[in-house]
N, C-alpha and C positions, 0 to 999 in steps of 0.2 A: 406446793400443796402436798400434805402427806399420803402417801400411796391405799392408805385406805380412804380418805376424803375423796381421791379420785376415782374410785370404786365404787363410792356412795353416789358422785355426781354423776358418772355417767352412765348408771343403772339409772336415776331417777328423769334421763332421758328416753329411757327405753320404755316402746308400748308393744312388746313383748309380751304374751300373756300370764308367764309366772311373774315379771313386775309389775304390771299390771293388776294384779289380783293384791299384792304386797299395798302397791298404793289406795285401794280402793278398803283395804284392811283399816289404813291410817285414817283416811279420810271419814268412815263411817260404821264405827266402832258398834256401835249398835242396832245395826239395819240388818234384817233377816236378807240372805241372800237367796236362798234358795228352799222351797219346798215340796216337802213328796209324804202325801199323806198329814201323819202327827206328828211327822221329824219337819224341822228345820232348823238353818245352821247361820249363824251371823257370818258378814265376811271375815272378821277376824278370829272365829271357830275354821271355817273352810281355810284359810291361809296356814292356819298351824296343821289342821290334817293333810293340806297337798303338801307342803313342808314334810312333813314324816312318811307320808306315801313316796316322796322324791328321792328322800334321803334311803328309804329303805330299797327301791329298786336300785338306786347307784349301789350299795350294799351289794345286791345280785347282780352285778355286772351289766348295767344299763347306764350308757356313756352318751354323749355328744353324739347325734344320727343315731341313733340303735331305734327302732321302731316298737314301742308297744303297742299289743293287738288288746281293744275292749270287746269283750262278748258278753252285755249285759242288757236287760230290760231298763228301759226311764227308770233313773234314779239318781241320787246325791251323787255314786259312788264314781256315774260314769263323768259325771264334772270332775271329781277328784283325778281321775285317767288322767284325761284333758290333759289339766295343768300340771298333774306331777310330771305329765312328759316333757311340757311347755318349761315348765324349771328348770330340767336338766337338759335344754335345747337337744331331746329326743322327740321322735316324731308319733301322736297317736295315729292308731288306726280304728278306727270304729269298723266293727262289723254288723250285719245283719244277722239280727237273732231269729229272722223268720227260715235263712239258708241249713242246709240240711252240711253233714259233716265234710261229706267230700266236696264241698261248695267253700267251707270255710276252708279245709285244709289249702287248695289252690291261694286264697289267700295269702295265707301263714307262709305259704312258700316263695308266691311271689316277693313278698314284701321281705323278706327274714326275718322274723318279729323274735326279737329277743326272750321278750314277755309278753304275758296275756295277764289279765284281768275278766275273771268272771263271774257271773251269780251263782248261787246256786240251783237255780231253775233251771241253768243250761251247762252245769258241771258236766255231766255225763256226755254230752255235746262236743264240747270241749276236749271231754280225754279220749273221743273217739276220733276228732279233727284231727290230735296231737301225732295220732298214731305215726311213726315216720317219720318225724322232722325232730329229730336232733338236737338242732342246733336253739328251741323252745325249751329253756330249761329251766324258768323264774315263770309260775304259774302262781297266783293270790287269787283265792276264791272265799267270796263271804257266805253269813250264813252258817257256818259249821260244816260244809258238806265239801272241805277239799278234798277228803277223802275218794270222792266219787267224781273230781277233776283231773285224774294222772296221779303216777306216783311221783313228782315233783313238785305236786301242788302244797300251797302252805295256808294258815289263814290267812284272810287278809287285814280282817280285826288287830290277830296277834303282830302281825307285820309291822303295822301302825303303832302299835301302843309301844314298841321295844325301840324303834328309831327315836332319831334325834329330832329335835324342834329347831335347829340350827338350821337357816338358809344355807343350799348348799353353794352357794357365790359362784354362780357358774351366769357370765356373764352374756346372755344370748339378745345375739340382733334382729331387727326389724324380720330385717329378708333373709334368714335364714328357715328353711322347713320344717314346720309346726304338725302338718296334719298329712297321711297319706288316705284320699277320699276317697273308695272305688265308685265307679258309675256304678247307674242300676243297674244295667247288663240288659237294656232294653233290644238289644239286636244282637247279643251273647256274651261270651266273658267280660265280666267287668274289668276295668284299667283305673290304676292308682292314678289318681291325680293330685300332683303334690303342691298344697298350700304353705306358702308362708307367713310367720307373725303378721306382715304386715298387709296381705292381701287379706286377713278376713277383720282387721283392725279399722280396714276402709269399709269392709262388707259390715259390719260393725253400725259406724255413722252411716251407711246407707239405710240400714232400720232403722235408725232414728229418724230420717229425713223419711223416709215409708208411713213412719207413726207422727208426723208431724211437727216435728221439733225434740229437742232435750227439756222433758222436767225432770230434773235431776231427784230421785228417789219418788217420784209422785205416782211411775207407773206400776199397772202388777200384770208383768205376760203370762200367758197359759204356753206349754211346752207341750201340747198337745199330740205333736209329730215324732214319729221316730227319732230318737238322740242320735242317731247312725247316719242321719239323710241330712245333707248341706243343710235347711229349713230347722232340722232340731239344733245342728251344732251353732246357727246364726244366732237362734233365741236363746241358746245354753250362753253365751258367752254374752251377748248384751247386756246383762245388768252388771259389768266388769267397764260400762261405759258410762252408765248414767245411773248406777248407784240401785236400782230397780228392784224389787222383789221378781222370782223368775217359778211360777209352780208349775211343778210337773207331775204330769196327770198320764197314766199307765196309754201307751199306743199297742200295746201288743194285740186287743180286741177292741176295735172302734166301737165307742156307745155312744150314741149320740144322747143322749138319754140323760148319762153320766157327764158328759160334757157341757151341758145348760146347766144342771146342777153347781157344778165347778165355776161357771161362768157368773153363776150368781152371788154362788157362798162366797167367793172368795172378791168378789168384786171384780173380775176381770177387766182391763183397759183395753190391753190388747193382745191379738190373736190372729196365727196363721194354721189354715187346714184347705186342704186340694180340693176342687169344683165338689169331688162325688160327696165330702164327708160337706162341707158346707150346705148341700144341698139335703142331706139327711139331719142337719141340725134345723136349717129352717122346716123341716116337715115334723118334727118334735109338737107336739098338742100341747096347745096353750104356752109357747115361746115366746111369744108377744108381750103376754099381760105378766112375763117376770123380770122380776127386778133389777135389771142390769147394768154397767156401768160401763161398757163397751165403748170404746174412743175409737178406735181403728179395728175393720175388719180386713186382712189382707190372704190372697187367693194364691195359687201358684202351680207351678209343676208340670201342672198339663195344661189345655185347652178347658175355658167353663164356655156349655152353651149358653145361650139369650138365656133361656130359662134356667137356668143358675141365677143368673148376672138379676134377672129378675126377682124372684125368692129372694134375693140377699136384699135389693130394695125395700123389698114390701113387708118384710121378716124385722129389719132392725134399719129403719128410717133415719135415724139421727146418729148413726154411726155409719162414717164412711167405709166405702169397702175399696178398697188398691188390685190392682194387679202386679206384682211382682213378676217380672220374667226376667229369665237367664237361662245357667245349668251350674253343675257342681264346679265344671273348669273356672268358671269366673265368678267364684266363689258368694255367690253365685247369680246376685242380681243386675241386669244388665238396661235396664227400662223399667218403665212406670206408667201406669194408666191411674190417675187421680180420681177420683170419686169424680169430681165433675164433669169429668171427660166420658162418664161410663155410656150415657145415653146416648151423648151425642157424634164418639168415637167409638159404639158396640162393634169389639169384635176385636179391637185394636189392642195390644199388648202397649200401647203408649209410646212416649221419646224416650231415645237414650239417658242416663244419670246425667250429671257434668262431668262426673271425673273419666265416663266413658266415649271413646271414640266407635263410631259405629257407620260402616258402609254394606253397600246389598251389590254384591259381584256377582258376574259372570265365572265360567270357566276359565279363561284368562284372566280374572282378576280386576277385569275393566267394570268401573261402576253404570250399572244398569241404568236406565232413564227413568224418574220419577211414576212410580203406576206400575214396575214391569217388575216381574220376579227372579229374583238372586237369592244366593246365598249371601245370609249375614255373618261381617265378617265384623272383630273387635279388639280395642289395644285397650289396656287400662290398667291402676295399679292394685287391681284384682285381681288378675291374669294371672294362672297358676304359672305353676315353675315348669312343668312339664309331665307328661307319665312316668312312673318310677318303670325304673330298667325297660322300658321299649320308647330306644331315641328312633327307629324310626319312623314310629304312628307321631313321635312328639315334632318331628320334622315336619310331616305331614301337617299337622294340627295347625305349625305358623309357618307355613307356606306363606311367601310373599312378605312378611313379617307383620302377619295379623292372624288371631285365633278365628279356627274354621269352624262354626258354630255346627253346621251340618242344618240347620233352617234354612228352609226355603221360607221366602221373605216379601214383603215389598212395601215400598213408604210412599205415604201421599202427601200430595204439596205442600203439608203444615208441619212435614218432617215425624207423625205417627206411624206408626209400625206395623204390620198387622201380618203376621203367620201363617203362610198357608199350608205349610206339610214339613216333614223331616224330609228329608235329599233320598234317605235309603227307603219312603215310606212311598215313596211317588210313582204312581202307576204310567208307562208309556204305552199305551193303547192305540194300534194304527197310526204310529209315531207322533201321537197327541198326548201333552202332559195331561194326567187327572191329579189333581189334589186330595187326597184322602182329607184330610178335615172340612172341606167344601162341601161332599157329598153327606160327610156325617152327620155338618152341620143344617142341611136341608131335608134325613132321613129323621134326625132328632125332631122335629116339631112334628112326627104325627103322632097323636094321640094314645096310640098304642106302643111307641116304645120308650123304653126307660131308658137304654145306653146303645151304643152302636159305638162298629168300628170296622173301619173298611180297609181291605188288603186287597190287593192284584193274585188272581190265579189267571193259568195257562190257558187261552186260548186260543182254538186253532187255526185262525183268519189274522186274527188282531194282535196274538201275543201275548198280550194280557189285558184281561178286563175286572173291572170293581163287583168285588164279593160282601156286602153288606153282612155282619156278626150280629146279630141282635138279641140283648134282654128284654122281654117286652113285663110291659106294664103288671099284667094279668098272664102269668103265666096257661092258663085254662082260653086262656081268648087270644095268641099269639098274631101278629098282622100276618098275611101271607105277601108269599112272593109277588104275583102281578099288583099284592093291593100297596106294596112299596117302590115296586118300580113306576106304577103310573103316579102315585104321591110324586115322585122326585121328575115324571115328564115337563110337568108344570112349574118346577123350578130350576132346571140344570138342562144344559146343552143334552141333546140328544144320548154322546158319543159319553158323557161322565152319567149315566145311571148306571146301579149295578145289575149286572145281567143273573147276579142266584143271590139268595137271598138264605142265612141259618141262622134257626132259633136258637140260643143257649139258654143256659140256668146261670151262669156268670162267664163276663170277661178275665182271663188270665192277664194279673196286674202284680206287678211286682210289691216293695214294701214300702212305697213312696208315693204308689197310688195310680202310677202308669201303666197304660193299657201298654202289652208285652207280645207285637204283634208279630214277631218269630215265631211266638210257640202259635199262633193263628196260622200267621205260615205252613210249621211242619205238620200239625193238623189238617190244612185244608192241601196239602202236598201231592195227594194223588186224584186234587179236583179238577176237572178241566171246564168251563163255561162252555155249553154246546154252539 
């Protein structure tokens, strides 16, 4: 066979996601792939611009592993990222555009990021992160405003329109490193967690199987979430599977408002948003009586209480709602709760996927007995590659040779799952475990509060006792202290009520929707429970 036929065949085996995108070019020439606003771009529009976005950062010395960093708001441009990194089997990095500079610079350093890609809303962002690192010397910023992204910045318009439309034949595999993820940084510095093509190619068919099957071009997702957070990059790259319209709708100021709107106009099928923004969609006036076309409603991220899980019933009936759980490592869905199970398994994160293995260990790794609480632990071909440059947290992580989720866990006889606390969240009080979402979720049903979140402070007998955070409903009418603790005498062991009780104006949540209970921590650090 002649050596370019061989080159032809065995890319047209690869689900790699710059061939990926090349085949989905062929296949459906005239299907809108993607839209933001009054742009939108067919796939074989987006194939010829990641094409000429690929060819021009190889142009700037962006090779095979070299990392480029995105620092943009939802938009077309940070797909183009993606894949142009994906084509030249270099690694994207999405950042968080909500991180302040010295937040991002730690990034840029950890990772080495050859290039960045940025908007122009966070230019000035960018050339103050830049400051220092050297070795950042291919910066593309749209909008006209590189000027005000570093003096290395160039357009990225012009960048585009002057390269080539030639594939650059850079032949990349399954399992090689696509994406470097950081955690939220829900317990402090974030850590790179490194995906490859083919762990999110599975995570991929897992949302399909979440939405119910492949209609091959029938569906239209909303991209509601951050493009930065596992859940944005899952929904960004799905219509590279089943042909899909993919619109994206701005995350940087959640509207719920905005979001029914979009959910109508455009016909939405399906959609994923965290317990809090779900539960601000369903309180939307007159959500009910509009027009929608909702096929799958799916939840994630953190814990939704009853009254989420609730609302989402009584709000949109004839679309089911999923639970999706995981985390970024395992790129990131790891179990399922099915609409059918919602009632009758409330509370339950659901069974493992198929393609996942999933046990609930002990300390030494022995599996705990059906009812009892472990750490859940997982193999699958999801399962990142590792942390970029810290082998030994990535040691740690497959101890035993399974990923350490850091949930505390435990499964009932029918093999459902159900969450009780993170590992690092868990209070030992008079050498008795407390669960923080246990108590949350029995402070959460009185009437006066809207959010809650429980941390361990110092006590002087016990060592540590439960500090209830609360937003309440009515800020003007706040619950008090004795009138929460005796609320939870009647539902929780004596020894798991919290002994203080503070009102806030909001929970500290990172950009992905997670209560960020360090900084509760270092706030409540000079508390002690009398």
């Amino acid at each position: 066979m002649p050596a370019h036929d061989v080159q032809v065949v065995s890319a047209a085996r690869r689900m790699s996601y710059g061939e990926q995108l090349a085949r989905c070019a062929r296949k459906f020439p005239d299907r809108v792939a993607f839209q933001h606003g009054a742009r939108s771009v067919t796939f074989p529009e987006l194939d010829e611009r990641v094409t000429r976005l690929a060819n021009a950062l190889h142009e700037r010395g962006v090779e095979r592993g070299s990392r480029v960093a995105i620092l943009m708001h939802n938009r077309i441009e940070v797909v183009e990222g993606y894949l142009a990194a994906c084509r030249l089997g270099a690694m994207a990095v999405p950042l968080n555009f909500r991180l302040l500079p010295d937040e991002i610079a730690y990034i840029l350093g950890d990772c080495g990021a050859a290039a960045m890609l940025v908007d122009e809303q966070l230019a000035g962002v960018a050339a103050k992160a830049m400051t220092g690192i050297d070795e950042l010397r291919t910066v593309l910023a749209t909008g006209g405003r590189e000027a005000d992204a570093g003096p290395h910045a160039e357009s990225y318009d012009d960048a585009l329109a002057s390269a080539s439309t030639t594939p650059p034949g850079i032949d990349v595999a399954e399992n090689e490193p696509a994406f470097i993820m950081y955690t939220s940084g829900t317990t402090g510095r974030p850590k790179g967690a490194v995906l490859s093509h083919l762990n999110l190619v599975m995570a991929a068919f897992t949302g399909l199987a979440v939405s119910g099957g492949l209609r091959t071009g029938a569906d239209v997702s909303l991209l509601g979430v951050p493009m930065f957070h596992i859940a944005g990059l899952s929904t960004s790259i799905r219509g590279l599977i089943d042909g899909g319209r993919v619109v994206i709708h701005s995350a940087a100021n959640f509207d719920p408002v905005s979001v029914v709107d979009v959910l109508e106009r455009e016909q939405i099928t399906n959609c994923f948003f965290v317990p809090s923004q779900w539960q601000a969609i369903c309180a939307v006036p007159g959500v009910k009586d509009r027009r929608l076309a909702l096929r799958n409603l799916v939840w994630g991220a953190s814990p939704a209480p009853p009254s989420v899980l609730q609302a989402l019933q009584d709000t949109f009936p004839d679309a089911p709602a999923y639970c999706a759980f995981g985390q970024t490592e395992m790129s990131p869905t790891t179990t399922l709760l099915r609409s059918e199970d919602a009632v009758r398994k409330m509370g339950s994160v659901g069974t493992p996927l198929p393609s996942i293995e999933v046990r609930i260990v002990d300390e030494e790794m022995r599996d705990v007995p059906v009812g009892e609480v472990g750490e859940v632990v997982y193999r699958g071909p999801t399962m990142m590659l590792g942390y970029w440059n810290k082998p030994e947290e990535t040691a740690a992580a497959f101890a035993g040779g399974w990923f350490h989720s850091g949930d505390l866990c435990r499964m009932d006889d029918e093999g459902y799952i159900y969450v009780v606390d993170r590992k690092k969240d868990m209070i030992i009080s008079g050498g008795e475990n407390i669960y923080c979402a246990e108590v949350e979720d029995a402070i959460d049903s009185h009437p006066k509060v809207a959010e809650v979140a429980v941390v361990g402070i110092p006590h002087p007998k016990w060592v540590q006792t439960p500090c209830a955070v609360i937003v309440p409903v009515d800020p003007a009418d706040p619950p008090g202290e004795q009138e929460i603790i005796e609320h939870c005498r009647t539902r929780l062991a004596s020894y798991k009520k919290p002994t203080s009780v503070v009102v806030v104006d909001a929970l500290p949540r990172n950009a992905s929707g997670k209560v960020q209970k360090f900084r509760l921590r270092e706030q409540l650090a000079g508390t002690a429970s009398p």
